[in-house]
C-alpha positions, -999 to +999 in steps of 0.1 A: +021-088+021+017-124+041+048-126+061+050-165+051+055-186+018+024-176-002+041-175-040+010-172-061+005-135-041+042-123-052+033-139-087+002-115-087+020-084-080+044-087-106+020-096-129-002-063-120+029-041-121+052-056-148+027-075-173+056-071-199+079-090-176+064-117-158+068-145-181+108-138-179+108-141-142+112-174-124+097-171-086+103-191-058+099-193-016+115-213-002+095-215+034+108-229+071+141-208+071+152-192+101+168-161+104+168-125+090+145-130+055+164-129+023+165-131-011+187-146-040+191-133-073+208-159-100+208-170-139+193-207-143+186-221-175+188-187-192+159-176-171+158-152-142+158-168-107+145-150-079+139-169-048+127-156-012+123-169+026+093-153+026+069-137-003+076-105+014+117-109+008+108-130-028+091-094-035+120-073-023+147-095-042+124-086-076+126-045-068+162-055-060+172-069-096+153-046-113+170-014-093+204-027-100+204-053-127+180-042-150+180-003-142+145+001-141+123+020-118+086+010-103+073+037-074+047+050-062+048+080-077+057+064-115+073+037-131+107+039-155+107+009-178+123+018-205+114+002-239+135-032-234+117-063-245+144-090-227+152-082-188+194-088-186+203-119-166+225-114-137+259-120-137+265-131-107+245-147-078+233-118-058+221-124-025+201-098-003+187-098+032+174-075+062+178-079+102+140-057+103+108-085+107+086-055+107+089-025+078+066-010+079+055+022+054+022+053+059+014+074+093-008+095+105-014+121+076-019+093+048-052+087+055-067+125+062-043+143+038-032+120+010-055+092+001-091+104+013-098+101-028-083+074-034-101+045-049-095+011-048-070+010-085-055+036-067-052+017-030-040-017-053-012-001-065+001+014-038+001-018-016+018-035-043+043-010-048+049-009-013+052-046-013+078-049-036+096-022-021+096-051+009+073-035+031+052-057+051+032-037+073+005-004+074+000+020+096-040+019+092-059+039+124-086+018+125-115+037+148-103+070+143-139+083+138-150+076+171-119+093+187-122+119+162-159+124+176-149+125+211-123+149+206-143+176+182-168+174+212-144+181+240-132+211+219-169+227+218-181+214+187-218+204+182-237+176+172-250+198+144-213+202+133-204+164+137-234+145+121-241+114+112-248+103+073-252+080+051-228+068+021-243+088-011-231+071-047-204+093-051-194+082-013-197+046-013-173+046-048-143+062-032-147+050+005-154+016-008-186+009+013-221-004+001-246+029-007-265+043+022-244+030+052-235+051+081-208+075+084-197+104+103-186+138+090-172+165+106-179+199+094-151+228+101-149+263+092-108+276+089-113+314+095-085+340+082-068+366+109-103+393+103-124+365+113-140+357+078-147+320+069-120+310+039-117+272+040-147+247+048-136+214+054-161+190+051-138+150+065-160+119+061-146+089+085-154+055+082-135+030+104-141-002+076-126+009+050-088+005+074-104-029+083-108-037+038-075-025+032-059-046+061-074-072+046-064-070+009-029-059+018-025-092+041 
């Protein structure tokens, strides 16, 4: 999520993740403020005020009302919304902030272990989730192929075992990257304790696909 004022981008996460509730929600940044980023949670006019220093903290003050206002749940993992038509207003002015410019959410085994699958659906609503959970930062390894290259090759692997291909339909859908462009694949066979092949791993790396979801999730 941009680190500055950029509203409309707040107003489009909570429009992908609560359709049923962004009419009731009044959003607002107020930009140019110093210190830690912060958010303020009030009734106005019968409507839901949410305001933020920065989209990131305007974000972070929505998750906040809905966790302990509303009782409702969004996460990565599901979402608990109940069946209520009008969010309650607060009854008092809540006011929330954090002394952390960077949070930052993923490591190392996101990529390889959890969202090799993924598609981009999948990829949008886990940046937004992650962004109104107040996180503005990724962990993304960008060039991990050629460093993954390197290293299979130091550790006695041939070049018939780490190829080069290119991006078959099937490929280019979840990676996200136009059909027939290069990639590189690493081919490993996990052998049991009698030295009889059980798992063959077949990792396909492409160093763009960091550099499109950097972009989207700025």
């Amino acid at each position: 999520m941009h680190a500055g004022g950029d509203v409309a981008a707040a107003r489009e996460v909570v429009q992908r993740l609560l359709p049923q509730y962004a009419s009731q929600l009044e959003l607002r940044v107020i930009a140019g403020q110093s210190g830690p980023e912060r958010a303020r949670i009030a009734s106005e006019d019968g409507r839901i005020a949410i305001t933020g220093t920065t989209s990131s903290a305007l974000l972070f003050g929505v998750n906040w009302y809905l966790k302990y206002v509303a009782r409702l749940q969004v996460s990565p993992n599901g979402d608990q919304l109940g069946s209520v038509r009008q969010l309650p207003l607060p009854k008092e002015v809540l006011e929330v902030e954090t002394r952390y410019p960077y949070r930052y959410a993923l490591n190392e085994n996101v990529d390889g272990y959890t969202s090799p699958y993924w598609d981009w659906e999948r990829w949008q609503r886990e940046i937004d989730v992650l962004a109104l959970s107040g996180v503005n930062a990724l962990l993304i390894e960008r060039g991990t192929d050629m460093v993954l290259y390197r290293t299979f090759r130091d550790f006695g692997y041939s070049d018939e075992e780490i190829d080069a291909t290119a991006a078959d339909p099937r490929t280019s859908e979840m990676l996200n990257v136009p059909r027939r462009d290069p990639l590189l694949r690493i081919r490993q066979v996990i052998y049991s304790t009698k030295g009889k092949p059980v798992i063959y791993v077949l990792g396909i790396y492409r160093s763009d696909r960091h550099n499109f979801v950097i972009r989207r999730f700025r």
